[in-house]
PQR file with spaces between the fields and no chain letter, atoms N, CA, C, O and H, PARSE charges and radii, in Angstrom:
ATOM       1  N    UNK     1       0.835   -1.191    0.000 -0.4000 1.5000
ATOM       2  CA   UNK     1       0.000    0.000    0.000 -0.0000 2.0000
ATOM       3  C    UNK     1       0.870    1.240    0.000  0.5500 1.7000
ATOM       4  O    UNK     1       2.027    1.230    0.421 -0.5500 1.4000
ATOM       5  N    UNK     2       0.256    2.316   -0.495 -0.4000 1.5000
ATOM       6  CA   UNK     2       0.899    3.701   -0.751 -0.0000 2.0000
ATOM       7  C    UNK     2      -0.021    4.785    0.117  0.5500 1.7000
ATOM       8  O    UNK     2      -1.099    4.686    0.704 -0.5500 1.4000
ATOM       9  H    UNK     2      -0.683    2.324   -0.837  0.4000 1.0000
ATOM      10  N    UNK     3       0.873    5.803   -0.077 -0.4000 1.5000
ATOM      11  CA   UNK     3      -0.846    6.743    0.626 -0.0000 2.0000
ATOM      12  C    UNK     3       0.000    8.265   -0.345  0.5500 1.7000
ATOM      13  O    UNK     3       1.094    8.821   -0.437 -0.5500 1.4000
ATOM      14  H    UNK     3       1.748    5.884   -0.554  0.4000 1.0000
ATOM      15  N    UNK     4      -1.888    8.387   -1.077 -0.4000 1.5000
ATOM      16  CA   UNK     4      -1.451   10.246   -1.542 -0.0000 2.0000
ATOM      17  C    UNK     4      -2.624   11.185   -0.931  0.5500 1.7000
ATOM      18  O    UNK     4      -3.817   10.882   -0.921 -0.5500 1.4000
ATOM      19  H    UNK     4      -2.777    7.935   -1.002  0.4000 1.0000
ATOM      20  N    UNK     5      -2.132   12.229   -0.487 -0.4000 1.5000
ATOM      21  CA   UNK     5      -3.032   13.008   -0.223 -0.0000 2.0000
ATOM      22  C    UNK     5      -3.210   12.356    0.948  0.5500 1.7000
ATOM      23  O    UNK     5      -4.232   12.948    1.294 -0.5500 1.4000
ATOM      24  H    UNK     5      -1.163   12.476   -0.495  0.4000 1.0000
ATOM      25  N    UNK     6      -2.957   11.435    2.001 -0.4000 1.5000
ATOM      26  CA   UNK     6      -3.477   10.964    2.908 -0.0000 2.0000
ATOM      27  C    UNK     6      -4.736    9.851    2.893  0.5500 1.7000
ATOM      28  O    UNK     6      -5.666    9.591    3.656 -0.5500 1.4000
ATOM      29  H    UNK     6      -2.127   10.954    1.720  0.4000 1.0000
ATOM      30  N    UNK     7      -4.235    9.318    1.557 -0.4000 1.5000
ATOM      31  CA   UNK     7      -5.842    8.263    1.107 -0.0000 2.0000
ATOM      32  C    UNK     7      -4.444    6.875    0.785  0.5500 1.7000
ATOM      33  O    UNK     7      -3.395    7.000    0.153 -0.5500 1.4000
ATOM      34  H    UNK     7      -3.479    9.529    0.937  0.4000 1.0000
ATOM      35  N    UNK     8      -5.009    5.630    1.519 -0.4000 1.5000
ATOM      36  CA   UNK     8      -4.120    4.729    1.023 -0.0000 2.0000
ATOM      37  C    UNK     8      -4.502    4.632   -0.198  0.5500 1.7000
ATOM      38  O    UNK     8      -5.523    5.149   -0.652 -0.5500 1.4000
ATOM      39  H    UNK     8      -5.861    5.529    2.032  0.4000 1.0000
ATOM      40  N    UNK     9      -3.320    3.636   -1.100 -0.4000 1.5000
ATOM      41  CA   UNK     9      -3.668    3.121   -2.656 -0.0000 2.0000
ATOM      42  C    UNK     9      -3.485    1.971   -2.085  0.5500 1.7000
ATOM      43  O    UNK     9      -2.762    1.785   -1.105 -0.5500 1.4000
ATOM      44  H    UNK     9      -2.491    3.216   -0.731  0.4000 1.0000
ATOM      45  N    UNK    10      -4.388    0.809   -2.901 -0.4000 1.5000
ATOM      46  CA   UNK    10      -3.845   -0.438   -3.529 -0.0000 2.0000
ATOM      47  C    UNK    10      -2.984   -0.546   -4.594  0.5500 1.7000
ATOM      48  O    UNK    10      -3.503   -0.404   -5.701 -0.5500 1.4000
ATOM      49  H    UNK    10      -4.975    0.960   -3.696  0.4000 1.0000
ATOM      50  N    UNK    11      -1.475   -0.819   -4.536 -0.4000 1.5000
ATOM      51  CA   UNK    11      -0.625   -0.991   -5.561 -0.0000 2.0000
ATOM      52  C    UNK    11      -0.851   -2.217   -6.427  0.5500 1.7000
ATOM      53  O    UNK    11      -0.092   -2.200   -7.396 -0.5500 1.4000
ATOM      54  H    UNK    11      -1.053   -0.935   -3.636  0.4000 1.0000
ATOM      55  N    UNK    12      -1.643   -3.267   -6.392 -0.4000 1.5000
ATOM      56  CA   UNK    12      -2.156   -4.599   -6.615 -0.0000 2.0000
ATOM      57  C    UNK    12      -2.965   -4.275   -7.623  0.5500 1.7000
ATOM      58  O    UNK    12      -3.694   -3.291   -7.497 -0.5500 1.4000
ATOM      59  H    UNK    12      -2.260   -3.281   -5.605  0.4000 1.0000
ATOM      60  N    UNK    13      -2.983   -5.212   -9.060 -0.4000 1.5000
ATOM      61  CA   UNK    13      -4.262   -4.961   -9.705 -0.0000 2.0000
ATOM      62  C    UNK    13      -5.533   -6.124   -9.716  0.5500 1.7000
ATOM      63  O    UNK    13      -5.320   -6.961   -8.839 -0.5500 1.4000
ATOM      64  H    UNK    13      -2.391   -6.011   -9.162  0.4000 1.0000
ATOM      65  N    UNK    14      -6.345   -6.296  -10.208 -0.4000 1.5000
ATOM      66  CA   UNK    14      -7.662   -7.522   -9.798 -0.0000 2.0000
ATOM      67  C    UNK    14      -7.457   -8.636   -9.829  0.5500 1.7000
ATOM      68  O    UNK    14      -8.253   -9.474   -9.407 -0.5500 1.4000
ATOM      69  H    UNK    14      -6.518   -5.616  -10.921  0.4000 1.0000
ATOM      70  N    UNK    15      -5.768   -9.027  -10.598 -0.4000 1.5000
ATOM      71  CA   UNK    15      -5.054  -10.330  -10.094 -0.0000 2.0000
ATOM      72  C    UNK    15      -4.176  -10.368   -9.248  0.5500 1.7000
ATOM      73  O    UNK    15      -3.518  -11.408   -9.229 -0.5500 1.4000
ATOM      74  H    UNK    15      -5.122   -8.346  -10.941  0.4000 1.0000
ATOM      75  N    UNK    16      -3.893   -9.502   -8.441 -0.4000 1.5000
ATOM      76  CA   UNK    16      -2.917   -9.341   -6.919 -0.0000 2.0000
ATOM      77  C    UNK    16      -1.279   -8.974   -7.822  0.5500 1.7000
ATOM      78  O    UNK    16      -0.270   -8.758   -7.150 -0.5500 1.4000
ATOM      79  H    UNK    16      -4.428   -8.657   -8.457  0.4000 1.0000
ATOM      80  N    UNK    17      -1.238   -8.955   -9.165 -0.4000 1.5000
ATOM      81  CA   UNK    17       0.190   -8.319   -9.237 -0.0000 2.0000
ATOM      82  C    UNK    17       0.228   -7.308   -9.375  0.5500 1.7000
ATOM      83  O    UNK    17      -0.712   -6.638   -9.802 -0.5500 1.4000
ATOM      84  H    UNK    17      -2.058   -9.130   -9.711  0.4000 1.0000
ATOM      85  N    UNK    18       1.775   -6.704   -8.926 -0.4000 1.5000
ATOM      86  CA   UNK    18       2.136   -5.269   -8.601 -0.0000 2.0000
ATOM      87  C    UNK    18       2.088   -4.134   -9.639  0.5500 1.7000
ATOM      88  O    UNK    18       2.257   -4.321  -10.843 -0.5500 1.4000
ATOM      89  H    UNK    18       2.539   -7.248   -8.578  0.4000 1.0000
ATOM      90  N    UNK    19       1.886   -3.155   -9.171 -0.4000 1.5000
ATOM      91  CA   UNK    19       1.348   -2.499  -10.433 -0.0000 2.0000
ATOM      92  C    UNK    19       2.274   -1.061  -10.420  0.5500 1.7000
ATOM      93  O    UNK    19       2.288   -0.314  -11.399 -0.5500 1.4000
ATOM      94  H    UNK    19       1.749   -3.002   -8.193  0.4000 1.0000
ATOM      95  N    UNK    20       3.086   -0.765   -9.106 -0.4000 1.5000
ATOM      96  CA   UNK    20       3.426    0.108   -8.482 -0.0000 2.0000
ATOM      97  C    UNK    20       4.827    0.534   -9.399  0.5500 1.7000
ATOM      98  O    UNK    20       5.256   -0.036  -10.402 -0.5500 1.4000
ATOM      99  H    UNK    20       3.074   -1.371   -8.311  0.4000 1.0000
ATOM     100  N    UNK    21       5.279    1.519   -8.821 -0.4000 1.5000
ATOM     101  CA   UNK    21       6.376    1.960  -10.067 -0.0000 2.0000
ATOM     102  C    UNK    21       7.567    2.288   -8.904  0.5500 1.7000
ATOM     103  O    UNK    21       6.998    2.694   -7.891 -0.5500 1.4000
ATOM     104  H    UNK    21       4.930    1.982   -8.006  0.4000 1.0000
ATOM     105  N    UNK    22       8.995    2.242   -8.730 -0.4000 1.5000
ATOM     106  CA   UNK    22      10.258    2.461   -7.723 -0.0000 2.0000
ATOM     107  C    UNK    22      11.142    3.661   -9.022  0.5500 1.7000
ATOM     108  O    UNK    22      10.976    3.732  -10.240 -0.5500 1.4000
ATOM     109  H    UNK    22       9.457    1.912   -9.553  0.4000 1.0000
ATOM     110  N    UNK    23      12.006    4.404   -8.160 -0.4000 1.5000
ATOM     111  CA   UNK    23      13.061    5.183   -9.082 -0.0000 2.0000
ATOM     112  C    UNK    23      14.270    4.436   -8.121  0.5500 1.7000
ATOM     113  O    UNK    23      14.584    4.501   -6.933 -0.5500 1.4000
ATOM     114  H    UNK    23      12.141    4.347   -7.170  0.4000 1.0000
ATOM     115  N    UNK    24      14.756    3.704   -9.302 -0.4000 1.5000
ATOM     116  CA   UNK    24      16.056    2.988   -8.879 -0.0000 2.0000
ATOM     117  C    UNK    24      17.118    4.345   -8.494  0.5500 1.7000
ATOM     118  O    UNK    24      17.145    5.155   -9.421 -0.5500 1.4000
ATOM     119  H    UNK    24      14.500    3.651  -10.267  0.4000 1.0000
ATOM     120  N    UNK    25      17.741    4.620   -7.638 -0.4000 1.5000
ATOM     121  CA   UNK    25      18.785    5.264   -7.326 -0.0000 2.0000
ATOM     122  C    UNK    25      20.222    5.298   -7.917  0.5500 1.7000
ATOM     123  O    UNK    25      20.997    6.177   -8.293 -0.5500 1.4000
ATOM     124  H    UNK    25      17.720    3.962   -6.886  0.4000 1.0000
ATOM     125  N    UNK    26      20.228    3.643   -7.808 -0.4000 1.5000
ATOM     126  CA   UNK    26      21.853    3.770   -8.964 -0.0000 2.0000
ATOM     127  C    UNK    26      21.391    3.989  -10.511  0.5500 1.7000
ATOM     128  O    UNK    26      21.913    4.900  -11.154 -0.5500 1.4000
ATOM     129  H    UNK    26      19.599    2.928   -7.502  0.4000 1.0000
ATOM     130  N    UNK    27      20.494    3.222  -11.051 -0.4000 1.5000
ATOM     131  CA   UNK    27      20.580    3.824  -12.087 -0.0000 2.0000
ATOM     132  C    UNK    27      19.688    4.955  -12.757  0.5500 1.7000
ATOM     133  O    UNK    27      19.350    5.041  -13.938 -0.5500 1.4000
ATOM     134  H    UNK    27      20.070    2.482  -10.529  0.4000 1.0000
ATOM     135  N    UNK    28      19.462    5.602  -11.941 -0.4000 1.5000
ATOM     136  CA   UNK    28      18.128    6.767  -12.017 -0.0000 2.0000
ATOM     137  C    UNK    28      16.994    6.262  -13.198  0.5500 1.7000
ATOM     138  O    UNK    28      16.857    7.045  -14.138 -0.5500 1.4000
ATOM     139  H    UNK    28      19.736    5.532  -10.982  0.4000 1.0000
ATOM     140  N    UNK    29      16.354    5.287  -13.214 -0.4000 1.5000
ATOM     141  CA   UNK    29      15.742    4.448  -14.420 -0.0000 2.0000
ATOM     142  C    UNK    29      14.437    4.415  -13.486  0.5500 1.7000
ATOM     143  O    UNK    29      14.571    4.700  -12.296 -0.5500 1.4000
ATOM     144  H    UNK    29      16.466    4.651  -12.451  0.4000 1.0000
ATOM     145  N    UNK    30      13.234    4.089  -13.977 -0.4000 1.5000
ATOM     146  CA   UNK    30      12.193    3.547  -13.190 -0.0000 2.0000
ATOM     147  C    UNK    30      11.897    2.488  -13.905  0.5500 1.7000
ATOM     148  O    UNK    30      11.976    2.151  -15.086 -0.5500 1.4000
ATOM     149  H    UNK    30      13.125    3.857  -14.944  0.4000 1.0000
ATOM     150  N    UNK    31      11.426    1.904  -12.601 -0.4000 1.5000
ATOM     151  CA   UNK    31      11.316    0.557  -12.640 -0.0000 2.0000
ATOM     152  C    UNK    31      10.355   -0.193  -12.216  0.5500 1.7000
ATOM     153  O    UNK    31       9.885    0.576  -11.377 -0.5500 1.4000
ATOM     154  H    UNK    31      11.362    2.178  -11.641  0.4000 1.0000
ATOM     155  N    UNK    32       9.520   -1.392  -12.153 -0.4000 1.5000
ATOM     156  CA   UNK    32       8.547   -2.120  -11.365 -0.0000 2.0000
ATOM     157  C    UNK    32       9.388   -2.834  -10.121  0.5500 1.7000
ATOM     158  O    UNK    32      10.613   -2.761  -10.026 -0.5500 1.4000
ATOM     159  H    UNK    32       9.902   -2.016  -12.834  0.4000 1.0000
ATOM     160  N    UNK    33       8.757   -3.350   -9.434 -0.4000 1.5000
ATOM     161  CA   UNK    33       8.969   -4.323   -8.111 -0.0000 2.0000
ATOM     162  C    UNK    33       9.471   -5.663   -9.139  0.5500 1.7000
ATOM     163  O    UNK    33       9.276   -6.156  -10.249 -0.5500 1.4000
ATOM     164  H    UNK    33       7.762   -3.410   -9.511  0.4000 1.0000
ATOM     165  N    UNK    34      10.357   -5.855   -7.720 -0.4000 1.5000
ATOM     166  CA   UNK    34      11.735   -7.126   -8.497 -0.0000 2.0000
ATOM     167  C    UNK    34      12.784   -6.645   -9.297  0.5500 1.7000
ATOM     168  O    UNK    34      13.850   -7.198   -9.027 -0.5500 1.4000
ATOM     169  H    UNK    34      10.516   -5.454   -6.817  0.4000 1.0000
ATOM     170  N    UNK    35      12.804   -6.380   -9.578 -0.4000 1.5000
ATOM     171  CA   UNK    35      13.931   -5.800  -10.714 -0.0000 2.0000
ATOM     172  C    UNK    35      14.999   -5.358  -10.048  0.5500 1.7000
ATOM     173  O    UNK    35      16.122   -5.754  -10.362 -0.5500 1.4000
ATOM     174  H    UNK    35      11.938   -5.930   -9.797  0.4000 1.0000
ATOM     175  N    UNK    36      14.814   -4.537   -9.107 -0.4000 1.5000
ATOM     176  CA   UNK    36      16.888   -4.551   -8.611 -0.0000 2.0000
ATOM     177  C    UNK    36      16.521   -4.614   -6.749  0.5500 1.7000
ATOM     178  O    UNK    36      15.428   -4.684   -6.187 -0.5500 1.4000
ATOM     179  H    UNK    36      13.902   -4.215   -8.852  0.4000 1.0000
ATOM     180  N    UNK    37      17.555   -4.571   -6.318 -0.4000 1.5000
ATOM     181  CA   UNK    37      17.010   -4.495   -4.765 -0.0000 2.0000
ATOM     182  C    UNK    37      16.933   -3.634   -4.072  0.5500 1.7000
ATOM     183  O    UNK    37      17.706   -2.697   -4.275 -0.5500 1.4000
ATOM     184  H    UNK    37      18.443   -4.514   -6.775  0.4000 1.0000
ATOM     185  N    UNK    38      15.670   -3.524   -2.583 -0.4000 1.5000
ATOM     186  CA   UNK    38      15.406   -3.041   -2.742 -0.0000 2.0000
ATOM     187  C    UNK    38      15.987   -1.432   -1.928  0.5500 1.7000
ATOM     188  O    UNK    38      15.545   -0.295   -2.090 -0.5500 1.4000
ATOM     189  H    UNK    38      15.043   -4.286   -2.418  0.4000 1.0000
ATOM     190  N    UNK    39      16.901   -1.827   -1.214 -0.4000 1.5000
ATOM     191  CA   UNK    39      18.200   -1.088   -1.067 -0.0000 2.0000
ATOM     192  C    UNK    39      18.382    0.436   -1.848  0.5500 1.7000
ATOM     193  O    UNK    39      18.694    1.535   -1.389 -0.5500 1.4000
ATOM     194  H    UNK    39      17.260   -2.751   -1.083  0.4000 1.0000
ATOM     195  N    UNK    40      18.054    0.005   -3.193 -0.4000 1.5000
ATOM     196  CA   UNK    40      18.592    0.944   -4.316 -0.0000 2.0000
ATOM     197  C    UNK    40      16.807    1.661   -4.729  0.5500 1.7000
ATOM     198  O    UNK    40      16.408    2.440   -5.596 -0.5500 1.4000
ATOM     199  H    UNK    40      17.800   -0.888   -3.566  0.4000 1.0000
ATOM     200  N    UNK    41      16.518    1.342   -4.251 -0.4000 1.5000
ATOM     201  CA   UNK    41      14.688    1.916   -4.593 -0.0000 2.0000
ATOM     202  C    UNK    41      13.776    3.234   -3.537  0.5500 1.7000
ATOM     203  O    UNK    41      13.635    3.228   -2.314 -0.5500 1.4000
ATOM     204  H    UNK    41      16.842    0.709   -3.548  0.4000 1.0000
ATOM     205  N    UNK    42      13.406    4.002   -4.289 -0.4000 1.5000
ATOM     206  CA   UNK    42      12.216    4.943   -3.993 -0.0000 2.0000
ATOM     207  C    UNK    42      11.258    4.405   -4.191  0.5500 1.7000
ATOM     208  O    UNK    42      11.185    3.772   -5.244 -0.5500 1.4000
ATOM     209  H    UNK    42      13.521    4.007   -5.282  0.4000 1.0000
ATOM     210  N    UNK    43      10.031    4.418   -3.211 -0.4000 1.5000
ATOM     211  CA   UNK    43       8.990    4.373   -4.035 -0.0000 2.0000
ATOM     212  C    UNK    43       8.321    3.326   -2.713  0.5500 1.7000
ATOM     213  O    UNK    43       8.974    3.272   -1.671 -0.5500 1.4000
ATOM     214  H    UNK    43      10.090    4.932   -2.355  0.4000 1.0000
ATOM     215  N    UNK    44       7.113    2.584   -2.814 -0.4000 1.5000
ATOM     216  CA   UNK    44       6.333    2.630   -4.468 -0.0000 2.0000
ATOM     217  C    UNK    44       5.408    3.967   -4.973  0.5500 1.7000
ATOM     218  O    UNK    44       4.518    4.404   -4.243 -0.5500 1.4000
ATOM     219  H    UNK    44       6.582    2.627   -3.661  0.4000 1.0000
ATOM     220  N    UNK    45       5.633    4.411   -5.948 -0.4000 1.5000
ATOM     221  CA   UNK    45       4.796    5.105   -6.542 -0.0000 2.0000
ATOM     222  C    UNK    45       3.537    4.644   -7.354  0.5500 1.7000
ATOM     223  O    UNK    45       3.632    3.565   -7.940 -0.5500 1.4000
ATOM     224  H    UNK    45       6.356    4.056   -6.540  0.4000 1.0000
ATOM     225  N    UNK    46       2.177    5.466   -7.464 -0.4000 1.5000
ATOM     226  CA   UNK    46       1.391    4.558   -8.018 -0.0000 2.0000
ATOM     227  C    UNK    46       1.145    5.103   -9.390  0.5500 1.7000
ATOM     228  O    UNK    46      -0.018    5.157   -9.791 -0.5500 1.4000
ATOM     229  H    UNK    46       2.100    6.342   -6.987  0.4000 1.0000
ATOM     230  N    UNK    47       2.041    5.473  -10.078 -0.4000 1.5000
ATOM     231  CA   UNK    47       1.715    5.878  -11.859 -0.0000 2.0000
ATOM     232  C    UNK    47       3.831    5.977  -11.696  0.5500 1.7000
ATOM     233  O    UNK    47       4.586    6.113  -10.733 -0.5500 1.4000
ATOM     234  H    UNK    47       2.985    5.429   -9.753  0.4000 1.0000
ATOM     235  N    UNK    48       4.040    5.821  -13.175 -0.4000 1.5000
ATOM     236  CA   UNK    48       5.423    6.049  -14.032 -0.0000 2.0000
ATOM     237  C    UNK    48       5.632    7.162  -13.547  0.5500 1.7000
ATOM     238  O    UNK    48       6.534    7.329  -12.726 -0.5500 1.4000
ATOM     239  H    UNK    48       3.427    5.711  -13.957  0.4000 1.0000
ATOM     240  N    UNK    49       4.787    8.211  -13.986 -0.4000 1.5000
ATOM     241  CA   UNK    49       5.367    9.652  -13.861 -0.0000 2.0000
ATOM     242  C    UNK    49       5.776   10.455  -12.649  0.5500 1.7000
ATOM     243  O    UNK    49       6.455   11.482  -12.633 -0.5500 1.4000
ATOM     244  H    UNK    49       4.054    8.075  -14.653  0.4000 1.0000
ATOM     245  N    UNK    50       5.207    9.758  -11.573 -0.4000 1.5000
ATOM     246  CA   UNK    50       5.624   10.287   -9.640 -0.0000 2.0000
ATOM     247  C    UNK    50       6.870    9.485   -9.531  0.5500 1.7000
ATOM     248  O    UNK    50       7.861   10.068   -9.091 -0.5500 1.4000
ATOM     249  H    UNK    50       4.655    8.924  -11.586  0.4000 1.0000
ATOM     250  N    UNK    51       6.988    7.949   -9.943 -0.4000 1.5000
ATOM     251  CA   UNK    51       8.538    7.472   -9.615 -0.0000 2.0000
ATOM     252  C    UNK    51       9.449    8.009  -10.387  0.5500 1.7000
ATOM     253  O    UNK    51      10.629    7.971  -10.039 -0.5500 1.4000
ATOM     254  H    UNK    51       6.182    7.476  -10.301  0.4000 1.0000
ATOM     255  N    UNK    52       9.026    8.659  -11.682 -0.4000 1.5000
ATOM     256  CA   UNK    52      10.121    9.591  -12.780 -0.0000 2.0000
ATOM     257  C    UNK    52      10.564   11.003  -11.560  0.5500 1.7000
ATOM     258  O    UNK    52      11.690   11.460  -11.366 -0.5500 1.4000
ATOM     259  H    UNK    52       8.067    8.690  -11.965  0.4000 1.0000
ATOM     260  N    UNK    53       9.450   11.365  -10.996 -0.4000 1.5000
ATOM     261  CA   UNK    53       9.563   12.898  -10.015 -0.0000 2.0000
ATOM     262  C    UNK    53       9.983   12.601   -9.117  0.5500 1.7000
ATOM     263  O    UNK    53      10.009   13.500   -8.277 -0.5500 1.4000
ATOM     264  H    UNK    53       8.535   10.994  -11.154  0.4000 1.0000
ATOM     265  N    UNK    54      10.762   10.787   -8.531 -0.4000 1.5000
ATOM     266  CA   UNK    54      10.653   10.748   -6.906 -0.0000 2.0000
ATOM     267  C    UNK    54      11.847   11.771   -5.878  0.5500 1.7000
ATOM     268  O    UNK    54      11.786   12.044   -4.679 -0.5500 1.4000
ATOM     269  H    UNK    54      10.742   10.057   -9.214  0.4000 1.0000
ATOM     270  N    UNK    55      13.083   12.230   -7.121 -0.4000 1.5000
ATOM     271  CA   UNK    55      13.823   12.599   -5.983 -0.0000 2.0000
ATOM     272  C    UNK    55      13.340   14.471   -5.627  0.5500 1.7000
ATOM     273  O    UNK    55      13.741   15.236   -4.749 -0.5500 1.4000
ATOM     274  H    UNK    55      13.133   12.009   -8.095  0.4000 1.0000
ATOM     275  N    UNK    56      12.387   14.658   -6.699 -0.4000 1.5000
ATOM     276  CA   UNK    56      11.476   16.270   -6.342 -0.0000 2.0000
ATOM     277  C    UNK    56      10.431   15.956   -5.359  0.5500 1.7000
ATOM     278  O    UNK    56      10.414   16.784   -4.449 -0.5500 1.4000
ATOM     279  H    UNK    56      12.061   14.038   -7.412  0.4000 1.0000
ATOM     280  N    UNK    57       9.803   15.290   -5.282 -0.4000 1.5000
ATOM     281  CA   UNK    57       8.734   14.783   -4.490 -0.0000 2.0000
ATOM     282  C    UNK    57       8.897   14.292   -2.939  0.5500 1.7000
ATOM     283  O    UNK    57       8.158   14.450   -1.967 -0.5500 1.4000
ATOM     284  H    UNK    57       9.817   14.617   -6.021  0.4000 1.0000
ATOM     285  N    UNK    58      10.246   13.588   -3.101 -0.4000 1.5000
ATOM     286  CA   UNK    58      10.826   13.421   -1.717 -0.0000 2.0000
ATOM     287  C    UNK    58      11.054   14.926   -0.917  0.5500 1.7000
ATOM     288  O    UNK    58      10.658   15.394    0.150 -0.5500 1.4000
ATOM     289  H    UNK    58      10.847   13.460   -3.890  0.4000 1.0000
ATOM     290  N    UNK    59      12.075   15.501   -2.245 -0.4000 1.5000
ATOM     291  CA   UNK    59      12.614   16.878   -1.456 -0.0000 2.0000
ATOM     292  C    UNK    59      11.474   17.691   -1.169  0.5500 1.7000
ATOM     293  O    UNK    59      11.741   18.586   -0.367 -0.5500 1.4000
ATOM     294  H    UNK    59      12.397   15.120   -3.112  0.4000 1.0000
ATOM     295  N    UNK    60      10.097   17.664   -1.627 -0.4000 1.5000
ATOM     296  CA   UNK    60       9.064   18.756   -1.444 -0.0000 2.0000
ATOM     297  C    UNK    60       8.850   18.488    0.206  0.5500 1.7000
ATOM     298  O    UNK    60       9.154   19.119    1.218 -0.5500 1.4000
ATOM     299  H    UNK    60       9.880   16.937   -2.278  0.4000 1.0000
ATOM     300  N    UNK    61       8.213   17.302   -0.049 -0.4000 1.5000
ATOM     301  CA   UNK    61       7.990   16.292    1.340 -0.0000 2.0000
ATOM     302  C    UNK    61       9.069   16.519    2.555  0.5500 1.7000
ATOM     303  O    UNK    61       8.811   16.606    3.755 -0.5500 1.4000
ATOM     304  H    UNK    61       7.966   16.790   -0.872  0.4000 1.0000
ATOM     305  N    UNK    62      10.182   16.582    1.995 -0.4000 1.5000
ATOM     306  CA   UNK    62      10.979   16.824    3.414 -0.0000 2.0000
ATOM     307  C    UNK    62      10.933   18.340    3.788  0.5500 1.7000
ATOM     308  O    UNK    62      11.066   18.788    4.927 -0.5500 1.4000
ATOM     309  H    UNK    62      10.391   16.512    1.019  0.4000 1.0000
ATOM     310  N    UNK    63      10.683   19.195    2.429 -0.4000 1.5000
ATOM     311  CA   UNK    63      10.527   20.749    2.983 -0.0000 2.0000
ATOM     312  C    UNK    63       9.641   21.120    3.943  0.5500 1.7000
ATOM     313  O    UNK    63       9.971   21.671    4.994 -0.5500 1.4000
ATOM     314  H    UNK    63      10.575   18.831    1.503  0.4000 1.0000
ATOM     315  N    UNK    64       8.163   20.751    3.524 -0.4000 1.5000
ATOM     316  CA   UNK    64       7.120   20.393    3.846 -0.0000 2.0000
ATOM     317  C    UNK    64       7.240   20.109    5.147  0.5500 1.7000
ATOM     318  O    UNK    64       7.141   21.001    5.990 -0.5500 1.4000
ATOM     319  H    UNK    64       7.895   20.304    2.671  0.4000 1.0000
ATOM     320  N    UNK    65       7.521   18.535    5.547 -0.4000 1.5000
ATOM     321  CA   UNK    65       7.954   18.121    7.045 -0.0000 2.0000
ATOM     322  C    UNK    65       9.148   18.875    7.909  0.5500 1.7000
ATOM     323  O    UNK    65       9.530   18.375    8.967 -0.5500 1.4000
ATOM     324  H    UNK    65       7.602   17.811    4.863  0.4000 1.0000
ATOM     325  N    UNK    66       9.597   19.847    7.507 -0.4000 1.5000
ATOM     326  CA   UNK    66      10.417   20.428    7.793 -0.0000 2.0000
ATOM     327  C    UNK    66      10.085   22.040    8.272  0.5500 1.7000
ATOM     328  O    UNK    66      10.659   22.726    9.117 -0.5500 1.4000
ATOM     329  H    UNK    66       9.286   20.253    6.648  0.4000 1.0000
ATOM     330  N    UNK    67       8.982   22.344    7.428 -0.4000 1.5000
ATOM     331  CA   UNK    67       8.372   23.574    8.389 -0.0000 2.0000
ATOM     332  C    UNK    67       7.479   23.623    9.400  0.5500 1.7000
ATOM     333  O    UNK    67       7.156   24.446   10.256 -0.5500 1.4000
ATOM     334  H    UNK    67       8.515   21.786    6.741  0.4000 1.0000
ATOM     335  N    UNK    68       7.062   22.180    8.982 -0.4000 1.5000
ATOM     336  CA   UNK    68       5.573   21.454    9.999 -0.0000 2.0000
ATOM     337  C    UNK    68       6.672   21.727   11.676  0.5500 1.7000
ATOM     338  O    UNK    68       6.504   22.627   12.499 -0.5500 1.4000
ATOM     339  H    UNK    68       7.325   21.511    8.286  0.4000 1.0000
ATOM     340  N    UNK    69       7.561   20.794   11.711 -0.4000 1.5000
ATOM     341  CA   UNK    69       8.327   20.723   12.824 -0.0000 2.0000
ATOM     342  C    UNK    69       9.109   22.065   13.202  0.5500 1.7000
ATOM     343  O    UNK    69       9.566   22.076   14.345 -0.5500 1.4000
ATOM     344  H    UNK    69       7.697   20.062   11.042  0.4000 1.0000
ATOM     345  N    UNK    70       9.376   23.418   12.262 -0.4000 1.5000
ATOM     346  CA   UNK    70       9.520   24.007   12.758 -0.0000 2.0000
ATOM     347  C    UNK    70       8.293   25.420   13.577  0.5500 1.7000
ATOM     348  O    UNK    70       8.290   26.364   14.367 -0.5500 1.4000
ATOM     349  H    UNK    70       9.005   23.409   11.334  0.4000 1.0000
ATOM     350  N    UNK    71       7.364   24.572   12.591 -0.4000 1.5000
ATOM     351  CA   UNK    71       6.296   25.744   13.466 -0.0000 2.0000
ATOM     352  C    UNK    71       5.841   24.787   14.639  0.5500 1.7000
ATOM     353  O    UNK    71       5.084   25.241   15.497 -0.5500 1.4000
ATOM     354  H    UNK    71       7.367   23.805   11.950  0.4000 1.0000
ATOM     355  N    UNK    72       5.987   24.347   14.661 -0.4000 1.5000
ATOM     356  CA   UNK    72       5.461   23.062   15.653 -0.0000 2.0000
ATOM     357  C    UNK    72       6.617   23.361   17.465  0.5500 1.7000
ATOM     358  O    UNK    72       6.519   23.175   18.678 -0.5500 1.4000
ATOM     359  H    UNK    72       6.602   23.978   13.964  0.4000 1.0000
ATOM     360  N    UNK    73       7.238   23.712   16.809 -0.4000 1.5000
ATOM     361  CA   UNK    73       8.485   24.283   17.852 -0.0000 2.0000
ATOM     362  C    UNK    73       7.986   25.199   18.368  0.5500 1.7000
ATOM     363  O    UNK    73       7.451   25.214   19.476 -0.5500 1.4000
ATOM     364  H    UNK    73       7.318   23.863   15.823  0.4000 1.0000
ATOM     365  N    UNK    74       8.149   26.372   17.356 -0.4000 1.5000
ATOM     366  CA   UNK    74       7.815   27.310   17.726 -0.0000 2.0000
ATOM     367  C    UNK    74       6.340   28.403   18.179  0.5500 1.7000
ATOM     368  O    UNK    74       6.201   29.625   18.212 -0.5500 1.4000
ATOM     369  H    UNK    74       8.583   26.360   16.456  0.4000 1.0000
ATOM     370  N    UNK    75       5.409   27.227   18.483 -0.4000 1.5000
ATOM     371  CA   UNK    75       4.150   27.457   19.557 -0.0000 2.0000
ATOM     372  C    UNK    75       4.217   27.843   20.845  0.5500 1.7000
ATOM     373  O    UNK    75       3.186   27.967   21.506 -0.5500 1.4000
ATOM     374  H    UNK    75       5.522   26.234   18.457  0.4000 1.0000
C-alpha cells in the first residue's frame, strides 16, 4: 500500500500483481517491483510519472515536514 493526499492506494491490480512503479537510485531508471534491490529503490509510486519525479517529491515532502516541525516548535 501507498498513501497520496493521505488516502491509502492499492498498488495490486484484480489479479494481486504489482502495479506500483520504484526510481532505482543507482541507475536513475524507473522501474517495477523485483527488478533490482530493494536497497537501491524509492517508491512505491502509483503511476510512471511520480517514480520519474521521486527525488522532487521526496525533497518537497521533506521541505514540507520540515516547516511542519519548525512551526510546531515554535508554539
Amino acid at each position: 500500500m501507498s498513501v497520496r493526499d493521505g488516502t491509502l492506494l492499492d498498488m495490486g491490480d484484480d489479479i494481486g500483481q504489482n502495479t506500483a512503479f520504484y526510481y532505482n537510485l543507482t541507475t536513475k531508471q524507473v522501474e517495477r517491483e523485483g527488478q533490482s534491490k530493494a536497497k537501491d529503490l524509492l517508491g512505491p509510486f502509483p503511476t510512471e510519472a511520480e517514480a520519474a519525479n521521486a527525488l522532487e517529491i521526496i525533497r518537497e515532502r521533506e521541505e514540507r515536514k520540515n516547516a511542519e516541525d519548525n512551526a510546531w516548535r515554535n508554539e
